[in-house]
NUFISE-805596 format. One record per residue (C-alpha): residue in one letter; chain; residue number from 1; x, y, z. Coordinates in steps of 0.25 Angstrom, whole numbers, plus 5000, padded with zeros to 4 digits. Each point is the difference from the previous one (the first is absolute). Layout:
BEGIN
ATOM rest kette  nr    x    y    z
ATOM    A     A NUM    X    Y    Z
...
% end
This chain:
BEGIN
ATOM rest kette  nr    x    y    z
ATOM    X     A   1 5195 5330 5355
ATOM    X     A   2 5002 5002 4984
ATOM    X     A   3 5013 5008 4995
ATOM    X     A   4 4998 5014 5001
ATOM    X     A   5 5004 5007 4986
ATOM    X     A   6 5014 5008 5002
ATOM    X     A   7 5003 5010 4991
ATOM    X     A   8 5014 5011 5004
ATOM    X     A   9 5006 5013 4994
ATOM    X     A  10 5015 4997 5000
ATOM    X     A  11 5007 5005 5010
ATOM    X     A  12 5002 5015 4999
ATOM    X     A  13 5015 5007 5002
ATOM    X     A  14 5000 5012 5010
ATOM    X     A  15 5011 5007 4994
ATOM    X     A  16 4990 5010 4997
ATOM    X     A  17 4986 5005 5000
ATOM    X     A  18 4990 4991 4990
ATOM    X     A  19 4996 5006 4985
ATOM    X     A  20 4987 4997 4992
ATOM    X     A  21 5009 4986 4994
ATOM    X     A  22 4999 4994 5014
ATOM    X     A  23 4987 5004 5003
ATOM    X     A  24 4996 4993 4986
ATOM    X     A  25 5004 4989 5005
ATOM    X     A  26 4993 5001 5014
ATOM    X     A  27 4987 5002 4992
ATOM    X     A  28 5001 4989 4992
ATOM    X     A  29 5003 4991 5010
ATOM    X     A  30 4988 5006 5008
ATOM    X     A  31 4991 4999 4990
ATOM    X     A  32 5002 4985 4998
ATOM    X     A  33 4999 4998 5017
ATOM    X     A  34 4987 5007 4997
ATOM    X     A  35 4995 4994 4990
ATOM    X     A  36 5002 4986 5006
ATOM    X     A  37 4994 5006 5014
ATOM    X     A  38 4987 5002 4991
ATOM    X     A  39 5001 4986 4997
ATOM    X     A  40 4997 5000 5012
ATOM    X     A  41 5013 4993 5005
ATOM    X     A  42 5010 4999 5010
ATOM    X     A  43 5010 5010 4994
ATOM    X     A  44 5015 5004 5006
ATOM    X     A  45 5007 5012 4996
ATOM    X     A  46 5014 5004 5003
ATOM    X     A  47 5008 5012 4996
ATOM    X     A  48 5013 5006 5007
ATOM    X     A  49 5014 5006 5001
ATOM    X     A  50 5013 4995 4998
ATOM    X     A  51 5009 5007 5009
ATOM    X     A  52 5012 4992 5001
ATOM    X     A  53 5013 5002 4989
ATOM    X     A  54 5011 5008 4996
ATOM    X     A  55 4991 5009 4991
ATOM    X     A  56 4990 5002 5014
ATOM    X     A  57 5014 5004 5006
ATOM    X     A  58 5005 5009 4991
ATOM    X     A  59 4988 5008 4999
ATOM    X     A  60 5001 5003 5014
ATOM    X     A  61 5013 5003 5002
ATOM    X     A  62 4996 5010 4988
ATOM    X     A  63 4990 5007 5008
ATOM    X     A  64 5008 5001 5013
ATOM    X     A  65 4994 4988 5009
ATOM    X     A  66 5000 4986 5002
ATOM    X     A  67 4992 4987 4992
ATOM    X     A  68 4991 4998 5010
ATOM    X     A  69 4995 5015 5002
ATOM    X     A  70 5001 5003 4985
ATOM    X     A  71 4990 4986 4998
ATOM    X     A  72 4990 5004 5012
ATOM    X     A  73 4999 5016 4995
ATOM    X     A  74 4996 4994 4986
ATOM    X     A  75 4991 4989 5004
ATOM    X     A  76 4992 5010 5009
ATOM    X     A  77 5000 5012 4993
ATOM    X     A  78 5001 4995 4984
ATOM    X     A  79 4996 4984 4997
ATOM    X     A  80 4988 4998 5011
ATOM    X     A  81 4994 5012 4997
ATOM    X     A  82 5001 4998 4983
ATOM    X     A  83 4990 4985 5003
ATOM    X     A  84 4990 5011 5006
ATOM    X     A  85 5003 5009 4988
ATOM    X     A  86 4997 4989 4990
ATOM    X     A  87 4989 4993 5010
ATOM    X     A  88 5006 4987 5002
ATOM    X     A  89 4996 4989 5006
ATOM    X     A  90 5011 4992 5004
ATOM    X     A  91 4998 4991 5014
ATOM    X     A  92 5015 5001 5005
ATOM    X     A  93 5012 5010 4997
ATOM    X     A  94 5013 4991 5003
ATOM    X     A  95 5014 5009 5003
ATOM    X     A  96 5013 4991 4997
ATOM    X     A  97 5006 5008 5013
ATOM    X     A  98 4987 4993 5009
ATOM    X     A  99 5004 4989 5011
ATOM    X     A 100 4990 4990 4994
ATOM    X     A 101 5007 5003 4986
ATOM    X     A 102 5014 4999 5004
ATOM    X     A 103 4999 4986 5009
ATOM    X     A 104 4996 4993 4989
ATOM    X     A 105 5010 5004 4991
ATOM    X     A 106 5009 4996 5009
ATOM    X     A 107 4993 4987 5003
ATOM    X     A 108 5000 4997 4984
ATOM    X     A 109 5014 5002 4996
ATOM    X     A 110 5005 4992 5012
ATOM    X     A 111 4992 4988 4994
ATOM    X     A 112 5005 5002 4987
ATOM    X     A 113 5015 5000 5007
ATOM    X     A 114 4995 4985 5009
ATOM    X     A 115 4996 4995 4987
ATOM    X     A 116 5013 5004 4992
ATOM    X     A 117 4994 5008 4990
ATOM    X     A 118 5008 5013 5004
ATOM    X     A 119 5016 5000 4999
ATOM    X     A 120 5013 5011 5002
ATOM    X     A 121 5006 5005 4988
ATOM    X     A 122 5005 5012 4993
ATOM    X     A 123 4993 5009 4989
ATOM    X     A 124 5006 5010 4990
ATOM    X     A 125 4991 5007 4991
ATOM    X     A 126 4991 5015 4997
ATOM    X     A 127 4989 5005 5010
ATOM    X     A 128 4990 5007 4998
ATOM    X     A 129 4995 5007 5013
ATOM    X     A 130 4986 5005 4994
ATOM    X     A 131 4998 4986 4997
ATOM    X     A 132 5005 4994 5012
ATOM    X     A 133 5006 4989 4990
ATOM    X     A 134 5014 4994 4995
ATOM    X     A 135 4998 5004 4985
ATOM    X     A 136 5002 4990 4988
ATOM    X     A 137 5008 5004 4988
ATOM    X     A 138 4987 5001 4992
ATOM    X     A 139 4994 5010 5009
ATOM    X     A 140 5011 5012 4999
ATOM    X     A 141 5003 5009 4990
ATOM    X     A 142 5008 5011 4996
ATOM    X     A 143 4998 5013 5008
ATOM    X     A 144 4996 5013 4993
ATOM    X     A 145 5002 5015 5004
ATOM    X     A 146 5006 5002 5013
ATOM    X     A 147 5001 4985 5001
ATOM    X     A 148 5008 4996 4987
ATOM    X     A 149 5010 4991 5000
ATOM    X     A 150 4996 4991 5012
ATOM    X     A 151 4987 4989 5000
ATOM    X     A 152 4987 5003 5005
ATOM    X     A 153 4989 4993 5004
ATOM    X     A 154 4989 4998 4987
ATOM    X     A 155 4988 5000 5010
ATOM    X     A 156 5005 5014 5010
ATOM    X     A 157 5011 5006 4989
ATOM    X     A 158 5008 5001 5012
ATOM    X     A 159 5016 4995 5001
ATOM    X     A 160 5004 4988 5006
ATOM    X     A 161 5008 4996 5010
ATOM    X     A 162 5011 4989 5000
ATOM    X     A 163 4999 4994 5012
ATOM    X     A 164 5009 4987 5006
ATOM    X     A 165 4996 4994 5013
ATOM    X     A 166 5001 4986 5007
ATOM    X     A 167 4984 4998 5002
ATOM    X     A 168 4990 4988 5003
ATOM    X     A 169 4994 4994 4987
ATOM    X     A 170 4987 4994 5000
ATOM    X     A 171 5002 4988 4990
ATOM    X     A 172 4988 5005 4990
ATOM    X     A 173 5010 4994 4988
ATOM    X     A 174 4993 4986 5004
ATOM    X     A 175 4985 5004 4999
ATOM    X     A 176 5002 5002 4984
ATOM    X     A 177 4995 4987 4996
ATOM    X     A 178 4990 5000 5010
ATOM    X     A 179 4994 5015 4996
ATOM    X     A 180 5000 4996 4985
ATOM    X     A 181 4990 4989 5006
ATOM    X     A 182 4993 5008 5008
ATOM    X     A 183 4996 5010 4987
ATOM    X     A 184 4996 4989 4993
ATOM    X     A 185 4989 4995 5009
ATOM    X     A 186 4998 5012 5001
ATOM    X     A 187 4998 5008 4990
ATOM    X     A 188 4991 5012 5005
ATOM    X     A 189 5010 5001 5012
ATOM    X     A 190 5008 5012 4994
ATOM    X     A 191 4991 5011 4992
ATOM    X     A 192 4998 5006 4991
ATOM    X     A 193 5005 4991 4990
ATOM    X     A 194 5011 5010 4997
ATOM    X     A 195 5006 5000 5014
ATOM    X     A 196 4999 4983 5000
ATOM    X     A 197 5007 5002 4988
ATOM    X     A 198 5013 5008 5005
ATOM    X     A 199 4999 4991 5013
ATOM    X     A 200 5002 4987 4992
ATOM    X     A 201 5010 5006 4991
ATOM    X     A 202 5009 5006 5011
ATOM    X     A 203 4997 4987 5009
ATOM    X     A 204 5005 4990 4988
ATOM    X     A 205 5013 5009 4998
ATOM    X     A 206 5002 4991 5015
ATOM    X     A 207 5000 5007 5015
ATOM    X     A 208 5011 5004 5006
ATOM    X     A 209 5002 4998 5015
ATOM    X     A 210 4993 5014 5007
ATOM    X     A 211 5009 5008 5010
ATOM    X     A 212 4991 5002 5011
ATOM    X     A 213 5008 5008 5011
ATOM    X     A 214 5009 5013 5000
ATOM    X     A 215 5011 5004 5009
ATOM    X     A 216 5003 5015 4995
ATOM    X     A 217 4987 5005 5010
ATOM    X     A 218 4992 4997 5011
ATOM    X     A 219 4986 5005 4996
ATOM    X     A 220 4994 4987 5000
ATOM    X     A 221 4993 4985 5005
ATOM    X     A 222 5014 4994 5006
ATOM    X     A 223 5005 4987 4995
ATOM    X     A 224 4996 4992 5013
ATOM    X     A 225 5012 4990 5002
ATOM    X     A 226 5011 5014 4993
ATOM    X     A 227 4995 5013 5007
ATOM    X     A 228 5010 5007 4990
ATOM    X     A 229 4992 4997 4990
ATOM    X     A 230 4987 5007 4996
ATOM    X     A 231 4989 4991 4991
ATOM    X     A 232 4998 5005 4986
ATOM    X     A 233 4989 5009 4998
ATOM    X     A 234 4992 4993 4991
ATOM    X     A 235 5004 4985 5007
ATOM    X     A 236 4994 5008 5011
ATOM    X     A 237 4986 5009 4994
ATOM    X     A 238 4995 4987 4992
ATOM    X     A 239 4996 4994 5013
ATOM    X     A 240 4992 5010 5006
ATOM    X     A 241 4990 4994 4989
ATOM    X     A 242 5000 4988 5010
ATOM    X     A 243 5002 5006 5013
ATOM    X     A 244 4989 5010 4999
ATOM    X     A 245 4991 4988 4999
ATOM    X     A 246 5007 4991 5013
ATOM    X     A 247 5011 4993 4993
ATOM    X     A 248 5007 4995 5012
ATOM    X     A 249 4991 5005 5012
ATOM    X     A 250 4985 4999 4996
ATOM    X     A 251 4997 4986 4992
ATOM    X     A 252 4986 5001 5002
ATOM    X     A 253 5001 5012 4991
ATOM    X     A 254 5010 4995 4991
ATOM    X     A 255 4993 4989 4996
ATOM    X     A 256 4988 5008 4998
ATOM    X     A 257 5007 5012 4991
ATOM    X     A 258 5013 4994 4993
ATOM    X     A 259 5002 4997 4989
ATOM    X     A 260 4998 5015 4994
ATOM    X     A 261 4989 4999 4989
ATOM    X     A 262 5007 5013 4992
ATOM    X     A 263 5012 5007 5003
ATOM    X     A 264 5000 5013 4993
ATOM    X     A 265 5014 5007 4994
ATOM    X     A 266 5006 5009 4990
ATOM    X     A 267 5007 4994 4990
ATOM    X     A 268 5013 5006 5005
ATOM    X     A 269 4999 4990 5012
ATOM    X     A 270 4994 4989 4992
ATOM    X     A 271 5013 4989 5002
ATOM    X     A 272 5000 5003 5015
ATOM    X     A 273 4985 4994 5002
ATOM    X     A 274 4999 4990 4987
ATOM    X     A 275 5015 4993 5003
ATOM    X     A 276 5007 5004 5013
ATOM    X     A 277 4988 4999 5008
ATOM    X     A 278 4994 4986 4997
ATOM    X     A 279 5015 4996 5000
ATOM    X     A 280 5000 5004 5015
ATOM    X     A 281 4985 4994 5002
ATOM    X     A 282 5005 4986 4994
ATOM    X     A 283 5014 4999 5009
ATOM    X     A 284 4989 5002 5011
ATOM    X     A 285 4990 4992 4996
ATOM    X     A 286 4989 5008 5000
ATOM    X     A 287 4990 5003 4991
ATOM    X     A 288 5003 5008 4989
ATOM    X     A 289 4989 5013 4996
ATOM    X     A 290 4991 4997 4988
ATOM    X     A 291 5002 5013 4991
ATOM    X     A 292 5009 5009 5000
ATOM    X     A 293 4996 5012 4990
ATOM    X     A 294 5007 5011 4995
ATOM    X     A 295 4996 5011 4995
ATOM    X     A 296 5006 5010 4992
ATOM    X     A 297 5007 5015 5003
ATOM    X     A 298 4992 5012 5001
ATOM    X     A 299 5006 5011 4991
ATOM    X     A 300 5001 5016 5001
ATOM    X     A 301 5003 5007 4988
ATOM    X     A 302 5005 4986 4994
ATOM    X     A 303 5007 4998 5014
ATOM    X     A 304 5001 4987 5012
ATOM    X     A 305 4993 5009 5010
ATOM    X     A 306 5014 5004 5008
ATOM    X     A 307 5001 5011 5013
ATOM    X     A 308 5014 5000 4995
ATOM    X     A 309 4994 5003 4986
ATOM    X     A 310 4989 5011 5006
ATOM    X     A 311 4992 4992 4993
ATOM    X     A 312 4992 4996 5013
ATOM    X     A 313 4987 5006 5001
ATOM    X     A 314 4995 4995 5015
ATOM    X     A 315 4986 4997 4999
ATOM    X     A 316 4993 5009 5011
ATOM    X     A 317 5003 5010 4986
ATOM    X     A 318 4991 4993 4992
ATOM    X     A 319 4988 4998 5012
ATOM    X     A 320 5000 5013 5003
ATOM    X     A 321 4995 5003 4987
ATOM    X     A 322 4993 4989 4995
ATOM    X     A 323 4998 4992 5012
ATOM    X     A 324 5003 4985 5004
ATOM    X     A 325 4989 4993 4993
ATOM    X     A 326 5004 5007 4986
ATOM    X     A 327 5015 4996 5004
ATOM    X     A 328 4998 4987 5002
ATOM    X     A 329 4989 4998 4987
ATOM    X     A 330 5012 5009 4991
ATOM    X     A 331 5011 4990 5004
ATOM    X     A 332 4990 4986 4999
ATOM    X     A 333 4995 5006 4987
ATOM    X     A 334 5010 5005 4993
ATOM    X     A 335 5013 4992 5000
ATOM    X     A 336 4999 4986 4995
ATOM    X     A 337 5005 4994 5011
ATOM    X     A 338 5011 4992 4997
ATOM    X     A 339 5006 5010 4990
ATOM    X     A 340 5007 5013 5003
ATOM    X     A 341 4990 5010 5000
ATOM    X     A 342 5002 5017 5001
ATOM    X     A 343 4994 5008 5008
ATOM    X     A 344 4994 5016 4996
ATOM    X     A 345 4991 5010 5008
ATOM    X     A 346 4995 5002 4985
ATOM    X     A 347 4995 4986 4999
ATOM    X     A 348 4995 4999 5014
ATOM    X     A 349 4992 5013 4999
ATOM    X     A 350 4993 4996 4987
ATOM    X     A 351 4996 4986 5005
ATOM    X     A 352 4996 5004 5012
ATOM    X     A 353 4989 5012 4993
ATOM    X     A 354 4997 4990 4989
ATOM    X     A 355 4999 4986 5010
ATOM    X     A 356 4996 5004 5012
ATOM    X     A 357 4994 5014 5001
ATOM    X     A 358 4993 4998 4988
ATOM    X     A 359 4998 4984 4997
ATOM    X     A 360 4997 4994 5017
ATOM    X     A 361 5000 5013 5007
ATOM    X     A 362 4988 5005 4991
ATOM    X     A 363 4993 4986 4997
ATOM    X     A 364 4998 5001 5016
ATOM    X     A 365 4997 5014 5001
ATOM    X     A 366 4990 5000 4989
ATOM    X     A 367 4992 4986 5006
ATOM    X     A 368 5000 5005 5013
ATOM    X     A 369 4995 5012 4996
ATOM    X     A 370 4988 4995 4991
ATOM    X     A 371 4996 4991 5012
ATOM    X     A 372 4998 5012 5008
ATOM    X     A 373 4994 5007 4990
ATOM    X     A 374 4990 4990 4994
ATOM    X     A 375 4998 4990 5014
ATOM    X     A 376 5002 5009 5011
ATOM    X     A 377 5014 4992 5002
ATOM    X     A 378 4993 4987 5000
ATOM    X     A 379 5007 4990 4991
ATOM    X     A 380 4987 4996 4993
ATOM    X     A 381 4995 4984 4998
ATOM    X     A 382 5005 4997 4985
ATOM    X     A 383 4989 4996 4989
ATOM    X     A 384 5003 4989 4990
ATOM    X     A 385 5013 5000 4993
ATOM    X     A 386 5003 5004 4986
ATOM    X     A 387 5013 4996 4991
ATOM    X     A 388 5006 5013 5005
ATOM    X     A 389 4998 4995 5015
ATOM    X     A 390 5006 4985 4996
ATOM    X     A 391 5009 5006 4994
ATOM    X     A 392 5006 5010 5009
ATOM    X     A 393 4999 4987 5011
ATOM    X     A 394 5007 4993 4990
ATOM    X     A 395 5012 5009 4998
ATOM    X     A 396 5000 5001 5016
ATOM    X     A 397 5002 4985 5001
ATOM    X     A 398 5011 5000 4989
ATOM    X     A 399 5007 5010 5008
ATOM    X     A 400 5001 4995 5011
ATOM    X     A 401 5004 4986 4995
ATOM    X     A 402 5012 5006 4991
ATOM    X     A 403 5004 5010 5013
ATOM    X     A 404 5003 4987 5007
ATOM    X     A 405 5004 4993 4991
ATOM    X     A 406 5012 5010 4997
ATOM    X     A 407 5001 5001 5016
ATOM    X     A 408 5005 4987 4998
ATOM    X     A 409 5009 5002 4989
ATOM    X     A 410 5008 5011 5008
ATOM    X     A 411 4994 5010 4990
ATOM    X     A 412 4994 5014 5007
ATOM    X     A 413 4999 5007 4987
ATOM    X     A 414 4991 4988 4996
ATOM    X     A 415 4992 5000 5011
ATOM    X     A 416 4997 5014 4999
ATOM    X     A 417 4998 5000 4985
ATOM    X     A 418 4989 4990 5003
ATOM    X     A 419 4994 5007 5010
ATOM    X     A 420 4998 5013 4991
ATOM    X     A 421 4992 4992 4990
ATOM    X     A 422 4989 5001 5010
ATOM    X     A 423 5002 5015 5005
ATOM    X     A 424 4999 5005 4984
ATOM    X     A 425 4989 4990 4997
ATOM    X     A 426 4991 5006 5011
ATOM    X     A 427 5003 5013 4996
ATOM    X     A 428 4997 4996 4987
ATOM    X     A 429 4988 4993 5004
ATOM    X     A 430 4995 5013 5007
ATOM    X     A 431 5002 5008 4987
ATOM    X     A 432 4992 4991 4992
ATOM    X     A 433 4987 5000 5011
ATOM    X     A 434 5001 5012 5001
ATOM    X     A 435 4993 5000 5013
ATOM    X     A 436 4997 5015 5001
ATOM    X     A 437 4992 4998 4989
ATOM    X     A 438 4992 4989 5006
ATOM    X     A 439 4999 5007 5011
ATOM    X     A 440 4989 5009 4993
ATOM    X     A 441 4989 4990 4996
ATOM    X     A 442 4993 4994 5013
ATOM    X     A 443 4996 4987 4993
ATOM    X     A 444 5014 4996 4999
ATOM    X     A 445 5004 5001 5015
ATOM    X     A 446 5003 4986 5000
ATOM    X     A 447 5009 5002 4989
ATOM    X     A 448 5008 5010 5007
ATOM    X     A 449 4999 4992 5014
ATOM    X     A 450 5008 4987 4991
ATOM    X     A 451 5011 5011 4992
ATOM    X     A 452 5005 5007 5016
ATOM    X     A 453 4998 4986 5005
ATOM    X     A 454 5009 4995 4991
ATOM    X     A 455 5009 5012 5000
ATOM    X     A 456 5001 4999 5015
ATOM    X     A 457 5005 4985 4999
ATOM    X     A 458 5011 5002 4990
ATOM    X     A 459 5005 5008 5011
ATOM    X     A 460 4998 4991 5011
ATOM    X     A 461 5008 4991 4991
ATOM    X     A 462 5010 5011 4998
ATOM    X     A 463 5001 5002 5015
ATOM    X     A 464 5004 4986 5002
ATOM    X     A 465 5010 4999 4988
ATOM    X     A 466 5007 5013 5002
ATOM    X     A 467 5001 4998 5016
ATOM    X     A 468 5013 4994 5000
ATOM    X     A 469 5006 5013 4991
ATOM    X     A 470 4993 5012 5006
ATOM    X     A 471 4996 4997 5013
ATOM    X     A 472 4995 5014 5004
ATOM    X     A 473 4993 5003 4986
ATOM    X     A 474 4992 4986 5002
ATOM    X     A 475 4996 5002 5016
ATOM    X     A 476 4994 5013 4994
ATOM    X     A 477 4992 4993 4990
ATOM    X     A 478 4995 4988 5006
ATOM    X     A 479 4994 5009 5012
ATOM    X     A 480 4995 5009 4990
ATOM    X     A 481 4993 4987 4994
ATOM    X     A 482 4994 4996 5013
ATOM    X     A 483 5006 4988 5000
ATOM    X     A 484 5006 4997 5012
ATOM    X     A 485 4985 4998 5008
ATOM    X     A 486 4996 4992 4989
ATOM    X     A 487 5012 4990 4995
ATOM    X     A 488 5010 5004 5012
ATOM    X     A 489 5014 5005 5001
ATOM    X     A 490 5007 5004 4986
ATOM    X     A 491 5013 4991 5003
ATOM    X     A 492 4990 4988 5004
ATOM    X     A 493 4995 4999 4986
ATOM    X     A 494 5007 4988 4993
ATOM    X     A 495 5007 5004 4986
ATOM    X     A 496 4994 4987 4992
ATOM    X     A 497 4986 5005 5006
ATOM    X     A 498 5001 5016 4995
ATOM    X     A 499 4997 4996 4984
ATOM    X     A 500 4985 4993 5005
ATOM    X     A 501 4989 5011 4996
ATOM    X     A 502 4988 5006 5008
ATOM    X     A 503 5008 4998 5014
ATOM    X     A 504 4996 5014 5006
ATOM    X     A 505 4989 5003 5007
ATOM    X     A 506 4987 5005 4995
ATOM    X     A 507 4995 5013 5010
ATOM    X     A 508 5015 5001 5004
ATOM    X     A 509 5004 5017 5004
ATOM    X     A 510 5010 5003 4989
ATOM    X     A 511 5005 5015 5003
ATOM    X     A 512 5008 5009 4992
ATOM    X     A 513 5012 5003 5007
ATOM    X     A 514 5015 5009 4996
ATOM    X     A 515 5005 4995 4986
ATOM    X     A 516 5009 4988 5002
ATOM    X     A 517 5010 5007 4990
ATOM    X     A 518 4998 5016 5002
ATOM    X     A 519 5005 5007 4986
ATOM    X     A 520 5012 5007 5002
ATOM    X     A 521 5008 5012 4995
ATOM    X     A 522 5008 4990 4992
ATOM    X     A 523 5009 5012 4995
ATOM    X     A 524 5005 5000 5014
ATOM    X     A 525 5003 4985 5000
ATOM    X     A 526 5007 5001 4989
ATOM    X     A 527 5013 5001 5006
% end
């Protein structure tokens, strides 16, 4: 059975409820599991929760309960829902707190203990909480305001705390050599090229050896040969990667889904995935992933999306205004992923007029509509083609070559970009025909029967292209098409294929149905 294609969110905290910057994330990912399921491949897609850790903890102590209460209210009630909000496809949600999680985990560092890679020994140093992290030098700086005088994080702006405990180290100071290797051979392992360059920077500086227990609090996996020790959060949620996939219990299913194809991350966690993680993998000896990308922060007001910040906007305030298609197209669309990109309800109200009410909402709208008008809502049988007919065919093929080409470059905007080239040039194309026009003179119904033809295929090919961003939208269209008597269901179309002209059915029912983007009262969206 050949390798399915697994792709995973990073693993999210449940110290609080998810805002539009973890859902970006969750639609990113999704809309690469989709795009390769149009491929028509066998695609795995994981997200989840980290529940484990001091910060988990504390959060809960915060709000009067326990970790495990706090984490089963918010996965319930906040993180499940938001991948319905955001209409994600994911094929399995892992918790770090789950019994199949937890015994592997446990199973894992116990090897790495056998084989000698994990030792006792004490550690001095600052922590940062937020991060989960003992800090470097380099990452703290001088606090400001209510926190002058003491150091703070750079990533959270928070204080730090010194902490000295007698911990077991995982010996990741002997995997330097063997990393630096490993990013040589493999070169599109860490990306964008930015993140591979802060990775082989921080790397050559040489690894220390990682403290990967804690003594100080019980909210944890326990150390399985010292029950007063706890394993390190992060020792402890990078495994759920593997464990979610039968690391350790379902080797059928392991050898089927692991390695990871792309692991998905915010820059902020970027060392943990691109360094710590393949550290662990190689003292094991397992495979390591193929990618890891991470993308940049999403910004508020010039802000790293932050609850702490009342900078978090949770997405459910976007949808209910916009809707999930337009929330995820706005977030593949707009940000170059890779960079840090800003978010403003001024932005995504003007695109969504301009793009999609205006640009594919009226492309569909409008054919549909002349169908019914001129055929009786049957597609009609094309006559011969023009320049403007091999044209548009051409511009459709283009599109769909340079969207998956950019698929494969982990570029959404790219692929989207592409794709637009066809939705203004049948717009375009309809302008120029001027089919209403046509429609007067009787000797040229043959004419008008090639210019809706040809209209109506540019959005079969739309259908097809756009299904992996707005699946609602495009389940509207491709039944307003008729397509799916014809050429089958829309996720069955194969993406390589959507670009070959003159796939639709002549005589095929095309109906008119709601507007796939209603216009809205954009002064009350502007919020």
């Amino acid at each position: 059975m050949p390798k399915a294609f697994y792709v995973t969110t990073p693993i999210y905290y449940v110290n609080d409820a998810p805002h539009i910057g973890h859902a970006y994330t969750t639609v990113a990912t999704d809309f690469i599991a989709r795009w390769h399921r149009q491929r028509q491949e066998d695609v795995w897609f994981l997200t989840g929760t980290d529940e484990h850790g001091e910060k988990v903890m504390r959060t809960a102590e915060a709000n009067g309960t326990d970790p495990q209460t706090w984490a089963d209210r918010l996965v319930e009630e906040a993180w499940k829902p938001v991948l319905k909000t955001i209409d994600a496809s994911n094929d399995d949600f892992i918790r770090t707190t789950e019994p199949r999680h937890v015994a592997r985990v446990q199973e894992f560092i116990q090897k790495l203990h056998d084989n000698g890679e994990i030792f006792e020994g004490t550690y001095e140093g600052y922590y940062c909480v937020a991060c989960e992290e003992y800090k470097q030098p380099g990452d703290l700086v001088e606090g400001t305001g209510e926190y002058a005088g003491q150091l703070v994080c750079s990533i959270h702006g928070r204080p730090v705390e010194k902490l000295s405990e007698t911990n077991y180290f995982f010996r990741m100071s002997a995997y330097t050599e063997r990393l630096l290797e490993f990013y040589e051979q493999n070169p599109g392992f860490v990306q964008p090229e930015s993140a591979r360059n802060e990775v082989l920077g921080f790397v050559r500086q040489g690894l220390q050896d990682l403290s990967i227990s804690r003594s100080t609090f019980d909210w944890g996996v326990t150390v399985p040969w010292d029950p007063e020790h706890v394993i390190y959060v992060w020792f402890d949620a990078l495994l759920n990667y593997a464990t979610a996939v039968g690391y350790g219990a379902d080797p059928e299913k392991y050898e089927r889904t692991w390695p990871a194809d792309i692991h998905f991350v915010g820059k902020d966690i970027l060392r943990f995935h691109a360094v710590i993680w393949p550290a662990m993998l190689m003292a094991a000896g397992e495979p390591l992933p193929k990618k890891v990308f991470a993308h940049g922060w999403l910004l508020v007001g010039g802000e790293k999306m932050s609850k702490s910040k009342l900078t978090g906007i949770a997405p459910a305030q976007i949808t209910d205004t916009f809707g999930s298609d337009a929330f995820r197209y706005y977030f593949l669309r707009a940000i170059a992923f890779g960079n840090d990109g800003s978010f403003s309800w001024e932005d995504i109200a003007a695109r969504y007029q301009a793009e999609l009410a205006n640009g594919l909402g009226n492309l569909a709208s409008r054919v549909a509509a002349m169908v019914g008008r001129y055929f009786d809502g049957a597609l009609p049988t094309p006559g011969p083609a023009t320049d403007a007919e091999e044209a548009l065919a051409a511009v459709a093929a283009k599109a769909a070559h340079d969207a998956d080409a950019a698929v494969d470059r982990v570029a959404p905007h790219e692929a989207l970009a592409a794709v637009w080239t066809l939705v203004d040039a049948a717009n375009g194309y309809i302008t120029e025909q001027q089919p209403w026009a046509v429609a007067k003179d009787d000797a040229q119904r043959e004419r008008l029967a090639t210019i809706l033809y040809s209209s109506a295929e540019a959005l079969r090919a739309l259908a097809v292209l756009l299904n992996p961003v707005m699946p609602k939208a495009t389940a509207k269209l491709w039944e307003s098409l008729g397509a799916e008597k014809a050429l089958g269901a829309l996720a069955a179309q194969p993406v390589a294929d959507a670009g070959r002209w003159g796939q639709l059915v002549p005589g095929a029912e095309v109906t008119k149905g709601d507007a796939l983007f209603p216009r809205l009262d954009l002064a009350a969206a502007d919020q």
